[in-house]
Steps between C-alpha positions, in 0.01 A plus 500: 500500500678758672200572710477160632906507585384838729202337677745182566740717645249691711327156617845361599604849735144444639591169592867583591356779767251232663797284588543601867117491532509105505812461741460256767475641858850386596435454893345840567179617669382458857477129693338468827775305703325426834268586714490474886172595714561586865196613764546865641395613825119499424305229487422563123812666346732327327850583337586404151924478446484487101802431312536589166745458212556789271677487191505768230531511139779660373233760316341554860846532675600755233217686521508531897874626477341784296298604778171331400267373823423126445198464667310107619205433713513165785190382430413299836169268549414283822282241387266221627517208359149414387362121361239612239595801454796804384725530793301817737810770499460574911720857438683631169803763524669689296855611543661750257848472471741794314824482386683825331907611457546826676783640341585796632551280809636238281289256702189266468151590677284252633138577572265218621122576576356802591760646680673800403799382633769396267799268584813549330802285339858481345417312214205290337565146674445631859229712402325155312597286815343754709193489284468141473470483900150606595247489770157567489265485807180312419198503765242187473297279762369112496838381305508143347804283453328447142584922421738593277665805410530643131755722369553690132729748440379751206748733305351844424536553110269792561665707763834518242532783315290542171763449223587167713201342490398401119884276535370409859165332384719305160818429697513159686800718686224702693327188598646523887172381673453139668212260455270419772690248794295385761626408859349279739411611845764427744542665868 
């Protein structure tokens, strides 16, 4: 009998410690707010203005005021819109986007792409707000009114740090990417 009282006791600590693994997402992640399309100089470049909503957990936002690089990919596709068929993605780009607490300078860094340059803030809402403003040059020709532009954002669980990622994959706090939203074509 006494066993059983131990195993009940161990079942309900189990159960106790997977509480925060089934908390709702409580308004946090990435949302793709708009999306404006503007022709550049040549005939078949084109300029995406993405705007995009970022809102961390308070596991994430913890973690980056620790110093730990929070790391997403833009996933961008320009599609053509096709009757019988998948959608033909005309170009695909990937932007990488880093965020990380720099505290000897007691500021956040802002790395977007492949650049090596890094932009620098006071505090975590400007550096977000910076990072929720981007533009991304696209070249395609023979453009139809019927095109549309996709967009997902992707949260790197795999570029955190190794003792971070087990909670990362279980934690619906980690889960800061955006679904697929598709834009239609508009000059």
């Amino acid at each position: 009998m006494r066993g059983c009282k131990n195993v009940a006791k161990a079942v309900l600590i189990c159960a106790i410690g997977l509480l925060p693994l089934s908390v709702d997402a409580g308004g946090y992640g990435v949302h793709v707010r708009s999306v404006a399309i503007s022709q550049s100089d040549a005939a078949d470049a084109w300029q995406l203005s993405v705007h995009l909503d970022f809102r961390l957990s308070q596991v994430a936002t913890d973690a980056v005021l620790h110093g730990v690089p929070l790391s997403w990919e833009v996933k961008l596709r320009w599609l053509k819109a096709r009757k019988l068929w998948l959608d033909e993605i005309r170009v695909e780009k990937v932007v990488p986007l880093t965020l990380q607490y720099q505290a000897l300078l007691n500021q956040f860094a802002v790395r977007r792409g492949d650049k090596p340059e890094v932009e620098m803030f006071a505090s975590l809402n400007n550096a977000l707000a910076e990072m929720s403003r981007l533009q991304v040059n696209l070249s395609t020709s023979a453009v139809s009114t019927e095109d549309k532009i996709a967009i997902k954002v992707v949260f790197d669980r795999e570029a955190l740090p190794t003792p971070l990622r087990p909670e990362a994959w279980l934690s619906q706090q980690w889960d800061l990417s955006s679904d697929w939203s598709v834009w239609p074509f508009q000059k």
